[in-house]
C-alpha positions in Angstrom: -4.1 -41.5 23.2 -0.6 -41.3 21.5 -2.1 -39.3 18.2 -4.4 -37.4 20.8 -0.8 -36.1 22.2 1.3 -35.6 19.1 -2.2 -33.1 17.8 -2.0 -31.3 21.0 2.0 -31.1 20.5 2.0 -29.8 16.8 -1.6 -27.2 18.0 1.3 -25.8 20.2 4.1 -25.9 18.4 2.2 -24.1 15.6 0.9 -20.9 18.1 4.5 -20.9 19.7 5.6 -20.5 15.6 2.4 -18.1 14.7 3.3 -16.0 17.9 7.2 -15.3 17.1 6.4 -14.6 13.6 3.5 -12.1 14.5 6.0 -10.0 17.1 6.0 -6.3 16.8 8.5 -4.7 15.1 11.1 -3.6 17.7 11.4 0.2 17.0 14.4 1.6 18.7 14.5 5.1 20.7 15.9 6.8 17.4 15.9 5.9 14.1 18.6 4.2 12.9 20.8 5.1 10.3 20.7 1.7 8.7 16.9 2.4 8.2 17.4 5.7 6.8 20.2 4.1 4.2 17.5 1.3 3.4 15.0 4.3 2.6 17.5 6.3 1.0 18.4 3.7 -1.1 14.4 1.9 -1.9 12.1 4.5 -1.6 12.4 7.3 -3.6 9.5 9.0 -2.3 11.4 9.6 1.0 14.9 10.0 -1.3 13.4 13.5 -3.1 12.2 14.8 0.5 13.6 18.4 2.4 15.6 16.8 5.8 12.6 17.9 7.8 10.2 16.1 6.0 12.3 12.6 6.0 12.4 13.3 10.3 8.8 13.6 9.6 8.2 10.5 7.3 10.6 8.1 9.7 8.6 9.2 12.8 5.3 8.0 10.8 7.2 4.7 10.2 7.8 4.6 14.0 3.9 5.0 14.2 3.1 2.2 12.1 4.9 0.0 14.0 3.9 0.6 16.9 0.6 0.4 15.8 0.5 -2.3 13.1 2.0 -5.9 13.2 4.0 -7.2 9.9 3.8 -11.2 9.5 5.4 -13.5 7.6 3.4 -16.3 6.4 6.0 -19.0 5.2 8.4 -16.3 4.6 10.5 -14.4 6.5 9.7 -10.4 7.1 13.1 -8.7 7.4 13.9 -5.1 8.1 14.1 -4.2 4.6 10.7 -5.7 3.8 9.0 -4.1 7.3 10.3 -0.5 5.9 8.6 -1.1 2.9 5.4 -2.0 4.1 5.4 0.7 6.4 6.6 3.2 3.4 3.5 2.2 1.3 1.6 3.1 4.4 2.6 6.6 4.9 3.2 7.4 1.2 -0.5 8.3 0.7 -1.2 9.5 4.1 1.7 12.1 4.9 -0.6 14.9 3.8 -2.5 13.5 6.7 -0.6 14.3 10.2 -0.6 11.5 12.9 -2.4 9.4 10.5 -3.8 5.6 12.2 -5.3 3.6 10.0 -8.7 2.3 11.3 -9.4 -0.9 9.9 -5.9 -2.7 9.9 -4.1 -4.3 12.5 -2.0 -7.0 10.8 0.3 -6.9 7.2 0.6 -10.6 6.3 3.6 -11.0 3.5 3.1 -13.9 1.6 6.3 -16.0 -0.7 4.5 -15.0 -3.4 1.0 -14.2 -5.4 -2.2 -16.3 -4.1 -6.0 -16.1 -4.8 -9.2 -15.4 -3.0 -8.6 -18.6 -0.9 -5.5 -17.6 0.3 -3.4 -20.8 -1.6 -0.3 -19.4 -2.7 0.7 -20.1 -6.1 -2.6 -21.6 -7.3 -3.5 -21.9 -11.2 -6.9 -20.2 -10.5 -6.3 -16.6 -9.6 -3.1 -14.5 -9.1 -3.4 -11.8 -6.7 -0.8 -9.7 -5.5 -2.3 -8.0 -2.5 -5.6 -8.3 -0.6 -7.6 -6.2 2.3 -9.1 -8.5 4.6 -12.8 -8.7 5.5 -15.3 -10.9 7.7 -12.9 -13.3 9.0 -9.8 -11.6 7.6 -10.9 -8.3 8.9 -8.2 -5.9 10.3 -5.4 -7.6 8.0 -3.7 -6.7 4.7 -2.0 -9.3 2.6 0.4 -8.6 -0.1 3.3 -11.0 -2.3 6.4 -9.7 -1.1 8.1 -10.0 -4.3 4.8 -7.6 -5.7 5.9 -5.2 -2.8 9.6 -5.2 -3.7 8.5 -4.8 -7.3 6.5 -2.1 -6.8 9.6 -0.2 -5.6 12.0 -1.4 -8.0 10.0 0.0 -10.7 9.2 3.2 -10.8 8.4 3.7 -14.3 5.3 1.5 -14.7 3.0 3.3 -12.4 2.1 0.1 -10.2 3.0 -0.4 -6.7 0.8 -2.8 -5.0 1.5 -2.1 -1.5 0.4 2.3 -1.8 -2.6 0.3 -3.7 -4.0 -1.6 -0.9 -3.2 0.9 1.5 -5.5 3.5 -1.1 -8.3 0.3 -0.3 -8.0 0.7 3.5 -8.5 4.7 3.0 -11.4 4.2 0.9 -12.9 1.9 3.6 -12.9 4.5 6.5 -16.2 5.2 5.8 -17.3 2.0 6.2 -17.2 0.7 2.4 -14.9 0.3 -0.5 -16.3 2.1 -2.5 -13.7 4.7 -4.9 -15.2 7.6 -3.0 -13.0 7.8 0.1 -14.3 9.4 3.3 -12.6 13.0 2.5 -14.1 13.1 -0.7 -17.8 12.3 0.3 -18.3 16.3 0.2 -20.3 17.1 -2.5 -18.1 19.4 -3.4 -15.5 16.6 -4.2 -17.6 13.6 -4.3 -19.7 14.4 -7.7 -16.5 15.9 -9.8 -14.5 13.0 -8.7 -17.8 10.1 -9.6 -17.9 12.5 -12.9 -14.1 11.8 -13.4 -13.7 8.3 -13.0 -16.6 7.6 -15.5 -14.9 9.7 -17.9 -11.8 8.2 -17.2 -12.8 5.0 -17.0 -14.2 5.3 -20.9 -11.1 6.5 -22.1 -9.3 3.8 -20.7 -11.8 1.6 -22.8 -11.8 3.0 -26.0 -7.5 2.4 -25.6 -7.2 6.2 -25.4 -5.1 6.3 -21.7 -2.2 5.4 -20.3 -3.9 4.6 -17.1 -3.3 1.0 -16.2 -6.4 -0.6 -17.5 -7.0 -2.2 -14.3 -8.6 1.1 -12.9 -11.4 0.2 -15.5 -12.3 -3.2 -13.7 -14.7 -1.2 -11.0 -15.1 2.0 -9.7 -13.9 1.0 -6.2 -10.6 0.4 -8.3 -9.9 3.5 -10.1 -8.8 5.4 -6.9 -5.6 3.1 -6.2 -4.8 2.8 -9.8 -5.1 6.5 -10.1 -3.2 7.3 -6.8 0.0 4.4 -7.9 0.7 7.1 -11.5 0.1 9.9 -8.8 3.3 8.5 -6.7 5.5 7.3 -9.3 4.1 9.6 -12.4 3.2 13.0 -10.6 4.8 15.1 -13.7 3.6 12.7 -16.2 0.6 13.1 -14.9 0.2 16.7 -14.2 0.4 16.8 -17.9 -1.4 14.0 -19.3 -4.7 14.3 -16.9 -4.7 18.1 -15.2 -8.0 18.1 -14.4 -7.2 14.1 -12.7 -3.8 15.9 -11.0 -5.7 18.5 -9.4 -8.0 15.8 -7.4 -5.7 13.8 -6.3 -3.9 17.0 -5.0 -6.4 18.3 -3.0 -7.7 14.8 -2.0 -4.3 13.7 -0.7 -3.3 17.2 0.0 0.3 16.7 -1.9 1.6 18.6 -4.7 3.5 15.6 -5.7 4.3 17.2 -9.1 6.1 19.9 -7.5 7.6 18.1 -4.5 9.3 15.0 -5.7 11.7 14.4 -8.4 10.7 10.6 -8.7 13.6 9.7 -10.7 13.0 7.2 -12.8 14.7 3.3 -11.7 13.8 0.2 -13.2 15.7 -2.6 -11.1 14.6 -6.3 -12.1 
């Protein structure tokens, strides 16, 4: 009877924990100029934008919110790390209006990498971030030190966090596939498959400076491809036009022409 109670007491204590943690972000009526600093100061997507389209970016960051729960597992989720989550959210949508995301409810942040079984810090596998399926469907994972690194650096062309948020695009149409749901056109869809396998054997044969990793599988050449679009747009415009222009009309921003993206390397 006496172990009976203590499970029964820890079964609670543990959803009283779990349902604290997994509170919504409070999002206030305006947004607050300590979250604009934090912004200002991380993202440098949002630094480089006109005033109208920051009032546009923060009110998608109000969306997320209010749409989207962040969770730390064993970890605490400040502001600071909230903001970025949401920033790698709206990054690749804000050529998209009003954007929800339709197969995400939950952003867990892990202490740090993990692998397919969800142990953090195991010697088998070291992942970085992770969209959810079967039981884990509707939830993202990602290392928050991976997040923060991804917008420390932005001369490497990784960001983990506008990576798995490229995944959860490419799975509107049901799959994850490297042919997102607005490039299923023909018109788009056989240029683009046409591009990545020409892409993908340059990146073989050690003649790009595309992170190898978008040679791995074709579902992972769109993410790769989209991170040295965010961080890299002028780089890129001139190394890969013919990749540039894609990405342009398939995320309808001229990123090139837009951002300055200065280049910061914080470690």
């Amino acid at each position: 009877m006496t172990a009976f109670i203590i499970i029964i007491i820890l079964v609670v204590g543990f959803a009283f924990f779990y349902s604290r943690q997994r509170t919504k972000t409070r999002v206030p009526a305006s947004f607050p100029v300590t979250w604009k600093n934090i912004l200002d100061e991380r993202v440098l997507f949002y630094h480089d934008l006109q005033p109208a389209e920051k009032n546009r970016f923060e009110r998608d960051i109000i969306r997320f919110f209010n749409n989207v729960i962040i969770t730390g597992v064993n970890t605490e989720a400040d502001i600071t790390d909230r903001l970025l989550v949401a920033s790698s959210a709206v990054i690749p949508v804000f050529g998209f209006p009003e954007w929800d995301y339709t197969f995400l409810d939950e952003v867990l942040l892990y202490p740090d990498m993990f692998d397919s079984e969800y142990t953090i810090n195991s010697k088998e596998e070291a992942i970085t971030g992770m969209v959810g399926n079967g039981t884990m469907e509707g939830k993202m994972i990602l290392s928050k030190p991976s997040l923060h690194r991804g917008f420390d650096n932005t001369t490497d062309k990784q960001n983990v966090g506008i990576h798995e948020f490229i995944h959860l695009l490419d799975k509107e149409d049901g799959s994850i596939d490297g042919v997102p749901s607005f490039l299923n056109n023909k018109t788009y869809a056989v240029p683009w498959l046409k591009l990545i396998q020409k892409k993908t054997e340059e990146i073989i044969k050690g003649d790009s400076d595309i992170n190898e990793y978008g040679a791995t599988h074709q579902r992972e050449f769109l993410p790769v491809a989209a991170e040295y679009f965010f961080e890299r747009p002028q780089q890129l415009k001139k190394k890969h036009p013919e990749l540039y222009d894609l990405l342009h009309k398939t995320f309808r921003q001229d990123t090139a022409s837009t951002l300055k993206i200065t280049k910061r390397t914080n470690t």
